[in-house]
N, C-alpha and C positions, 0 to 999 in steps of 0.2 A: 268284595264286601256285600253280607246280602242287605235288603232294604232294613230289616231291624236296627243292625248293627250301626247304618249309616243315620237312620233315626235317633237311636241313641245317642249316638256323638253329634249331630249338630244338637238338637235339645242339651245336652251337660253345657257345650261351649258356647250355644250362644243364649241359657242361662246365664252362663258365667260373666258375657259379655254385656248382654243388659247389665245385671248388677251393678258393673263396674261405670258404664254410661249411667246408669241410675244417681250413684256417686257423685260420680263431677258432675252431673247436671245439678243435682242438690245444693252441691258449693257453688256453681257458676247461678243458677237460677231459682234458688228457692225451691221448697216444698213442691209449689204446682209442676214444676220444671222436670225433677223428678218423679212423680206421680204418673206425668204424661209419659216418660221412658219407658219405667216398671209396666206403666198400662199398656203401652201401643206394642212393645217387647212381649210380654204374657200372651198379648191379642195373637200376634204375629207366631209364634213357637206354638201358640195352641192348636193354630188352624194346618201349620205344617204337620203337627202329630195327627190331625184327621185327616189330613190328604193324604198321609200315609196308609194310614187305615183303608181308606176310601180305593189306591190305587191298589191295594193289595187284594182286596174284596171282589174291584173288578177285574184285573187279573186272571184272578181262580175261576170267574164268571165265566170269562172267554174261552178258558181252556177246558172248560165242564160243557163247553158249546153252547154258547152266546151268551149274551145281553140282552135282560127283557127291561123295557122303559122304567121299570117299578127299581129298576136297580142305579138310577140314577138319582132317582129320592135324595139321598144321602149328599151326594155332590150338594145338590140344590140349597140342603137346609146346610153345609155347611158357609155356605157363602152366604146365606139368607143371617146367620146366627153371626158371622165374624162383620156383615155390615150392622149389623143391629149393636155388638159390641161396641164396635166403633162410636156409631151412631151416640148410645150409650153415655160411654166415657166424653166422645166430646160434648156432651149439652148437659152433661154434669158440671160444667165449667171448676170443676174442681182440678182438671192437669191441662197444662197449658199444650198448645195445637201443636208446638215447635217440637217438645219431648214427646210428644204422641208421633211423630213422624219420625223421629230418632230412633225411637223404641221399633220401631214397625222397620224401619232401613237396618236394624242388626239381622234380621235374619238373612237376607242374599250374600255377603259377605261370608259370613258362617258355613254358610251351605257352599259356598264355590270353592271354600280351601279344602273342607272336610272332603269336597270329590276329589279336591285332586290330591290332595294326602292321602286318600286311602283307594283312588280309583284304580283300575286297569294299566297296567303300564305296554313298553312296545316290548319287555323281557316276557308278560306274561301268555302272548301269544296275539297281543293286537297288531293289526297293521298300522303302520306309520301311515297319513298322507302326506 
């Protein structure tokens, strides 16, 4: 699976997954309960699609022979942009802090079935340890 593809598929499913925490958080907590999912979920999915960008970019860097500092920019304002999001949404006090960490814990989950649904197997030529 290359990085796109694998992009792809956690963004659709764990889209899909927020949503659905989006859902029952609204029935179980209210509006702000919800808010805080959708928010901390969008925050979380968003910054996965730029670290994907970001590992791809440096990548090609490496193999074009090296890494000059100025290409680490990118890393820096992504994390500078996903705490300020954060930052953000929580002193909006419009979503509450519990769906905001709900929203933010759907992406690892996503991302560690999606490897191993679609990763490497020991048929495709990897070694077993």
């Amino acid at each position: 699976m290359t990085t796109p593809e694998l992009e792809s598929r956690v963004l659709l499913w764990g889209g899909a997954l927020v949503a659905a925490l989006a859902a029952a958080a609204a029935l179980i907590g209210g509006r702000p309960a919800a808010l805080g999912v959708a928010g901390g979920g969008v925050i979380a999915l968003l910054n996965f699609r730029w670290l994907c960008r970001d590992a791809t970019r440096l990548a090609q860097a490496v193999t074009e022979g090296g890494v000059a500092r100025w290409r680490l920019l990118p890393a820096l304002l992504r994390q500078l942009g996903t705490l300020g999001a954060l930052g953000a949404l929580m002193m909006s006090e419009v979503a509450h802090p519990a769906g905001v960490a709900v929203g933010l814990a759907a992406l690892p989950p996503t991302l560690l079935i999606q490897g191993l649904r679609h990763g490497p197997t020991p048929a495709d030529g990897v070694a077993e340890r």
